[in-house]
N, C-alpha and C positions, 0 to 999 in steps of 0.2 A: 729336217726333223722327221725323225721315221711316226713319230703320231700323230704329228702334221698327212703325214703321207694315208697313213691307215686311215682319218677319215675321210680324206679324197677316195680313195678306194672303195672307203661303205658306201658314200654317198651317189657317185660317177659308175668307177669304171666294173665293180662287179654287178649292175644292172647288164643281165642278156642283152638287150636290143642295145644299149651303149658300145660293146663287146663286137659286137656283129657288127657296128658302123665304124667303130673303128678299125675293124680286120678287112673290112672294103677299101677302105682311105687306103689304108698301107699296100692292100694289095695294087690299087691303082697308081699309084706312086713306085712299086716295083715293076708295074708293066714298062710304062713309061722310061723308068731309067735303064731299062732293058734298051729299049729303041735310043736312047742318047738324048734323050729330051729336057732331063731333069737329072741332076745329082745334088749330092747334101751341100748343104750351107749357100744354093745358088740364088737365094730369094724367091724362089719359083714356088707356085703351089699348082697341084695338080685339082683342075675343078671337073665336078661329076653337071655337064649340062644341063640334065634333070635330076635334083639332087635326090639323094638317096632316101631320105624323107618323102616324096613325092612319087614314089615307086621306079626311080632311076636305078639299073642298071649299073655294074662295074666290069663293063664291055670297049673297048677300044673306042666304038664309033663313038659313045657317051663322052668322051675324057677331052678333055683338050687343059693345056697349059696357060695360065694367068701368072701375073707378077704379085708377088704379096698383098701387096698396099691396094690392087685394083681385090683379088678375093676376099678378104678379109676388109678392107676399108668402107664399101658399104654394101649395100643389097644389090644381088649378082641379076641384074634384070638383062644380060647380053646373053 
């Protein structure tokens, strides 16, 4: 539904700092699939060690690869 969409849009992704953290995610997820690490649909998430909220980095040494269900399942305290 494209006005379903529009106000995701108002609300989310046209905030700057929204915009800026998601243009880190993507870019660390293209570093990564660059080295063979991760490609689409593998269930892989690419996690920032120090997240990017916390003044993390989206620098290789920062990056390391999690399986969906452990990044996203609860709070990343590893």
């Amino acid at each position: 539904n494209i006005m379903a969409y529009d106000a995701y849009d108002k609300a989310y992704d046209a905030k700057p700092e929204n915009k800026k953290k998601r243009a880190a995610r993507n870019k660390a997820r293209r570093m990564l699939a660059r080295e063979g690490l991760v490609k689409k649909g593998d269930g892989k998430d690419v996690d920032h060690k120090r997240p990017l909220e916390s003044g993390g980095k989206t620098v290789r040494s920062n990056l390391r690869v999690l399986p969906k269900a452990k990044n996203r399942g609860r709070g990343n305290n590893t």
